[in-house]
VODO-909093 format. One record per residue: residue number from 1; residue in three letters; y, z, x of N, C-alpha, C, CB in turn. Coordinates in pm, whole numbers, plus 50000, padded with zeros to 5 digits. Atoms other than C-alpha are relative to their C-alpha. Glycine has a CB too. Layout:
REM VODO-909093
<NUM, "ALA", <Y, Z, X>, <Y, Z, X>, <Y, Z, X>, <Y, Z, X>>,
...
END
This chain:
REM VODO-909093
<1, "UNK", <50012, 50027, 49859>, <50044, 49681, 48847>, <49882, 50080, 50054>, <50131, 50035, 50076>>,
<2, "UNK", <50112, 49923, 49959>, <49725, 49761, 49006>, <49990, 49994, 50190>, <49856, 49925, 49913>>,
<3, "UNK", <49981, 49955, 49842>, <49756, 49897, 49384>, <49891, 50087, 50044>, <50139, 50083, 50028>>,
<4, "UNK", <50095, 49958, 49886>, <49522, 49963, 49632>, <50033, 50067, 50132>, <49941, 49893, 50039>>,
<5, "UNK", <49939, 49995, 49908>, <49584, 50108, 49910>, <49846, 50083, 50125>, <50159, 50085, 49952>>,
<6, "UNK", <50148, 49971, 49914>, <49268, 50116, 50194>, <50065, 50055, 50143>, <49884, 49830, 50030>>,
<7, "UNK", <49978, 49872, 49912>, <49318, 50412, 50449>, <49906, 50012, 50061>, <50023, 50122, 49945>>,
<8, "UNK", <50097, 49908, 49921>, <49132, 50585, 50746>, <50053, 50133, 50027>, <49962, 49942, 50133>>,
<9, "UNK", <49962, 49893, 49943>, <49144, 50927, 50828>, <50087, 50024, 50120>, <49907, 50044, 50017>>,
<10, "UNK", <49896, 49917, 49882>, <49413, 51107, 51033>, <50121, 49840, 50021>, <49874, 50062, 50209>>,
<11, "UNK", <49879, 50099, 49963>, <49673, 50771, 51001>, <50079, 50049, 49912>, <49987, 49838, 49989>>,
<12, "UNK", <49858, 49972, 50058>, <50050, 50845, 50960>, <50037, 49900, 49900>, <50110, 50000, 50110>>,
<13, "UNK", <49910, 50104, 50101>, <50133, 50526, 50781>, <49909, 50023, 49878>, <50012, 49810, 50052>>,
<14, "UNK", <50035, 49962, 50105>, <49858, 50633, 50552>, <50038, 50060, 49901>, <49945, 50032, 50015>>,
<15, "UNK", <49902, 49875, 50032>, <49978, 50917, 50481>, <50147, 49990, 49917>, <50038, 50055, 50139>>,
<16, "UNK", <49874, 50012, 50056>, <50328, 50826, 50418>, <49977, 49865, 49907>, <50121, 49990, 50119>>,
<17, "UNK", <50034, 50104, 50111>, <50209, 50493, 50193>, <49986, 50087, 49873>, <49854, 49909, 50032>>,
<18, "UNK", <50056, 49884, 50140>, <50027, 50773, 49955>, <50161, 50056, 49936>, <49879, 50187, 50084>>,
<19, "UNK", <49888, 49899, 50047>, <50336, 50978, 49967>, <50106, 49955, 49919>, <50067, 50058, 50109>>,
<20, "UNK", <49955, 50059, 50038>, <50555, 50723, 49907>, <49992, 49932, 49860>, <49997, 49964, 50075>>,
<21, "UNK", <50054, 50024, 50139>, <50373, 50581, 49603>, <50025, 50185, 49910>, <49794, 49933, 50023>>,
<22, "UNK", <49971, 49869, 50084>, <50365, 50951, 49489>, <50158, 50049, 49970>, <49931, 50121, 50081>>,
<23, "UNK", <49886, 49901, 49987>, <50719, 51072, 49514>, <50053, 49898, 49890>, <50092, 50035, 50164>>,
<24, "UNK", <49933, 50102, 50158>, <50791, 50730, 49264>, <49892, 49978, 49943>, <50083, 49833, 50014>>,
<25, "UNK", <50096, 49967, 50087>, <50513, 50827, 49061>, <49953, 49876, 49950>, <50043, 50090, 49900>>,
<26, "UNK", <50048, 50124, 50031>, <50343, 50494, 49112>, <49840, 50034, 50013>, <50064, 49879, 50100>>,
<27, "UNK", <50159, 49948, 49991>, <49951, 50511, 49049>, <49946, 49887, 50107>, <49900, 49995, 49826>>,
<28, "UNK", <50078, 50065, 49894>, <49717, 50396, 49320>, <49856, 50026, 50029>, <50060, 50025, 50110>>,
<29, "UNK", <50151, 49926, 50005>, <49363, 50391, 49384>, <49999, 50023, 50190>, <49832, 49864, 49913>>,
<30, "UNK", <50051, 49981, 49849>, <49255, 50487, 49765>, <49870, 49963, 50053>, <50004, 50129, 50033>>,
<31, "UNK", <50164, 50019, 49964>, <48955, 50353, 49954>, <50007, 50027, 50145>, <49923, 49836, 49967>>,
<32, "UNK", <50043, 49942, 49863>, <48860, 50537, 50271>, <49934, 49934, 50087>, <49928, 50100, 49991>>,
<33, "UNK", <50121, 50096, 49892>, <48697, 50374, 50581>, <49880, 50076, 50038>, <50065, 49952, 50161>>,
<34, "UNK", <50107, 49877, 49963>, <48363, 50511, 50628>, <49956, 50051, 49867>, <50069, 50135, 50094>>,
<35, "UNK", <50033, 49902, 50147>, <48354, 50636, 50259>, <49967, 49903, 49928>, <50125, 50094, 49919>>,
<36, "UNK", <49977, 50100, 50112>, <48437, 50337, 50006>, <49969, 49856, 50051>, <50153, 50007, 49949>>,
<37, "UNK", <49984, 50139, 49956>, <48431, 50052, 50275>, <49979, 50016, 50168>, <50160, 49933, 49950>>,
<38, "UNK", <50023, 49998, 49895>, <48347, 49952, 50622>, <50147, 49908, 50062>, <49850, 49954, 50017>>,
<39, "UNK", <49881, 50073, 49934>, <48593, 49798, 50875>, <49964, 49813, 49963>, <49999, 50047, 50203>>,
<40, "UNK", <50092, 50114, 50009>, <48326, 49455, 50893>, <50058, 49956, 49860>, <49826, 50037, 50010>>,
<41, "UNK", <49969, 49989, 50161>, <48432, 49486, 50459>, <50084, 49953, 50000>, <50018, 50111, 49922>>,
<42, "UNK", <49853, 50068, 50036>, <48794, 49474, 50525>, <49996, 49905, 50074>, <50135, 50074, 50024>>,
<43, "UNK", <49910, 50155, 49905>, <48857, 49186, 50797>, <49921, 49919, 49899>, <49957, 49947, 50221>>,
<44, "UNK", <50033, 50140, 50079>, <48588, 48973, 50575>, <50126, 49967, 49859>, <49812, 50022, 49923>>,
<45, "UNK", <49936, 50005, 50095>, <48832, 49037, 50296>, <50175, 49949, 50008>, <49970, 50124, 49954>>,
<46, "UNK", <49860, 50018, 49963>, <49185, 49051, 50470>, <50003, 49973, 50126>, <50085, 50106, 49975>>,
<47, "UNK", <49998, 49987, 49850>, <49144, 48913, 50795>, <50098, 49952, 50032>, <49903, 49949, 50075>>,
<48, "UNK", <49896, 49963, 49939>, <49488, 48930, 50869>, <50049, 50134, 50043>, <50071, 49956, 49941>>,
<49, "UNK", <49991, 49885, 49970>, <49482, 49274, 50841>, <49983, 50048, 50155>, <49919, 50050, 49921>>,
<50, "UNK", <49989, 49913, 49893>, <49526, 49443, 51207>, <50021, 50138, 50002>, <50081, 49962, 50062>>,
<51, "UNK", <49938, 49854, 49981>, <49663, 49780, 51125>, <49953, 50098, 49855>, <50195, 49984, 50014>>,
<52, "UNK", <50056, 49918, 50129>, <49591, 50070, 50866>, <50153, 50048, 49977>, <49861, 50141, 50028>>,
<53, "UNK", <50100, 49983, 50138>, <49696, 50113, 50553>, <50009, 49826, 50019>, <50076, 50100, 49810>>,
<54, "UNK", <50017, 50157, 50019>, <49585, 49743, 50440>, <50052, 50061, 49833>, <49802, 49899, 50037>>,
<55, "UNK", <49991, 49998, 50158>, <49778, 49749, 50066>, <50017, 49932, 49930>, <50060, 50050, 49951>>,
<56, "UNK", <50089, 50126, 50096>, <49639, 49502, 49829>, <50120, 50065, 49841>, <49730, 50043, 49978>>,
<57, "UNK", <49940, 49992, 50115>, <49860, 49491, 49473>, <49958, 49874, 49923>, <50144, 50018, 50019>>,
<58, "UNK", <50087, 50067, 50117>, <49684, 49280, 49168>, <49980, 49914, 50102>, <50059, 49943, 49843>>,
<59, "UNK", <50115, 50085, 49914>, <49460, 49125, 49459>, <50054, 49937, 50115>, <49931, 49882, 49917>>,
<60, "UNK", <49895, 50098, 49860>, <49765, 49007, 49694>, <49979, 50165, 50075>, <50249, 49919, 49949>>,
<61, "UNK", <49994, 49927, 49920>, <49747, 49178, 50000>, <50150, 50033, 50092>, <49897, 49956, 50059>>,
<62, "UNK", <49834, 50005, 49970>, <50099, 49257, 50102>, <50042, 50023, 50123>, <50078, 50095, 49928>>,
<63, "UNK", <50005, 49939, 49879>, <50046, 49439, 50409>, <49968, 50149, 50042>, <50106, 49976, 50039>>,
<64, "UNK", <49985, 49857, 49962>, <50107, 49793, 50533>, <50144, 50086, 49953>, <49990, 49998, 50158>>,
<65, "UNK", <49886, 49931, 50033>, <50354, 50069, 50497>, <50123, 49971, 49954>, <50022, 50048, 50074>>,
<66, "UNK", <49862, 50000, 49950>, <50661, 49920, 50632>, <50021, 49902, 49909>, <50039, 49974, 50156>>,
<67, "UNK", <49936, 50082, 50150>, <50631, 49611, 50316>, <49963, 50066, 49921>, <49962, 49856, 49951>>,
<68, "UNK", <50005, 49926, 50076>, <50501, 49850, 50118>, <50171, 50108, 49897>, <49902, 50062, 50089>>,
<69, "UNK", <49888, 49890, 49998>, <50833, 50076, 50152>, <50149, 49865, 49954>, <50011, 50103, 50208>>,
<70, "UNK", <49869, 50103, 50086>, <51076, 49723, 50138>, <49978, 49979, 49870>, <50019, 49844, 50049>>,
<71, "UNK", <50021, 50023, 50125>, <50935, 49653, 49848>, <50049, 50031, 49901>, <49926, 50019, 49980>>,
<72, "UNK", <49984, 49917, 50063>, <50938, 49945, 49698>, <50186, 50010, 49983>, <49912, 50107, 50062>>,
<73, "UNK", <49850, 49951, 49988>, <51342, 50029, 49777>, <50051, 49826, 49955>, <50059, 50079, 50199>>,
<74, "UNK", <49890, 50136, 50037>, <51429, 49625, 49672>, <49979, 50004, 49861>, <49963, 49827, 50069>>,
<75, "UNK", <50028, 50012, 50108>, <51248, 49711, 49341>, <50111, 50105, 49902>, <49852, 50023, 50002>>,
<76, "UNK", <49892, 49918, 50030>, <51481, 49990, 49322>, <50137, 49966, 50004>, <49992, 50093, 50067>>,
<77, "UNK", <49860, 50009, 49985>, <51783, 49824, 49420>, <50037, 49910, 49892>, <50045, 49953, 50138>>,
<78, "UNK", <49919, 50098, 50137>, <51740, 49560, 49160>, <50000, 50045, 49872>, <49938, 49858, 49970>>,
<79, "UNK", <49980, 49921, 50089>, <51663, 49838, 48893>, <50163, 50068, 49986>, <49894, 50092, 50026>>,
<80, "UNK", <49884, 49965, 49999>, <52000, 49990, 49027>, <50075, 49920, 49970>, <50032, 50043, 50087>>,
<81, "UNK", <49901, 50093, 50012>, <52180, 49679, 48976>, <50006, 49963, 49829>, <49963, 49868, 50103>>,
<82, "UNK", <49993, 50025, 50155>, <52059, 49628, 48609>, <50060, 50122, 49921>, <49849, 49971, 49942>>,
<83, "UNK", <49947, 49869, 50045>, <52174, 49974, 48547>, <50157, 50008, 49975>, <49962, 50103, 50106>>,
<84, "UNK", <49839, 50024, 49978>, <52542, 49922, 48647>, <50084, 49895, 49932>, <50023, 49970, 50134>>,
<85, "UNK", <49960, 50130, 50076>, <52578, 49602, 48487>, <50075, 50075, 49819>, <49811, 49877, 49980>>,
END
């Protein structure tokens, strides 16, 4: 699984996207606004995107944090379920 996850400085959902990927020791690359990419960069690319983080997974753009985080906890719940079985 290859995850992206395109950030600007000083955003909370940034922040907690990173963290989140980190604490379930999922690898991610980061691209900064201003550093790696311009804003003009992302809307040509995701112009649905409105909000920061924009997080891209093998080229699908999924959204931000808050599907980032369902995701994440449904991937877990159906790991928990194969477990119990």
């Amino acid at each position: 699984m290859n995850v992206v996850i395109y950030t600007k400085p000083e955003c909370p959902y940034c922040t907690a996207a990173k963290a989140l990927m980190d604490v379930n020791s999922l690898p991610y690359e980061e691209k900064i606004l201003n550093v790696h990419f311009t804003r003009e960069h992302l809307l040509e690319n995701f112009p649905l995107a409105k909000t920061f983080p924009v997080i891209v997974i093998d080229s699908f753009h999924i959204g931000g944090y808050n599907q980032l985080k369902t995701l994440i906890e449904s991937k877990q719940q159906d790991t928990k379920q194969l477990l119990d079985e």
